[in-house]
N, C-alpha and C positions, 0 to 999 in steps of 0.2 A: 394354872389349873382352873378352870371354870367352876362357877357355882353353882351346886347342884340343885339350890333353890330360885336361880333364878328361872324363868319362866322362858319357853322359843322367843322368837321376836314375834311371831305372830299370836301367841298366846293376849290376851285380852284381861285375863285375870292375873297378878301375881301378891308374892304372900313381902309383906316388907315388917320388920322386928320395930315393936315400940320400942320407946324407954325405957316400959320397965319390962323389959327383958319377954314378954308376953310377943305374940304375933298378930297382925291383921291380914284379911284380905282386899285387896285395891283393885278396883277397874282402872285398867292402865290407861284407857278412854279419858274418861273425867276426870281423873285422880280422886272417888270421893270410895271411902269406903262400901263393899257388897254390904247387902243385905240378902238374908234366909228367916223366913217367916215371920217378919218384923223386927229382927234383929241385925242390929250393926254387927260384923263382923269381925272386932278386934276382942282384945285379951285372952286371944287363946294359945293355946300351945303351938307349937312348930308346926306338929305331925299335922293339927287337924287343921290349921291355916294351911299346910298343903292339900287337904284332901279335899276342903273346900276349892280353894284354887282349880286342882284340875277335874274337881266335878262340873264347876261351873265352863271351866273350859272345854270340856269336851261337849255339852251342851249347847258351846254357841258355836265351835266345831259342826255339831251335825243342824243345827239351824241353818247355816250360811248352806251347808249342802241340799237344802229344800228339801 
């Protein structure tokens, strides 16, 4: 059964679980945590490490399409 949080392979952004049970968001690029208006993207919940994720993805989605 696939995992419904992993990211396409083309996705750029995915969401990966700390340690302490908390989520971040990852540039699968650099491996360094997103940032959102000065802020590291980790300790957050599931849902919104997803919603960052594919906000950020659909962004560089419609950037690549000029």
């Amino acid at each position: 059964m696939p995992d419904r949080h992993a990211p396409p392979p083309a996705s750029r952004y995915a969401t990966r679980p700390d340690q302490d049970g908390r989520w971040s968001v990852v540039d699968r690029e650099t491996g360094v945590y997103a940032q959102a208006a000065g802020r590291w993207l980790t300790g957050l919940s599931r849902s919104q490490a997803e919603v960052w994720a594919a906000s950020f993805n659909v962004t560089e989605a419609l950037r690549a399409e000029g």
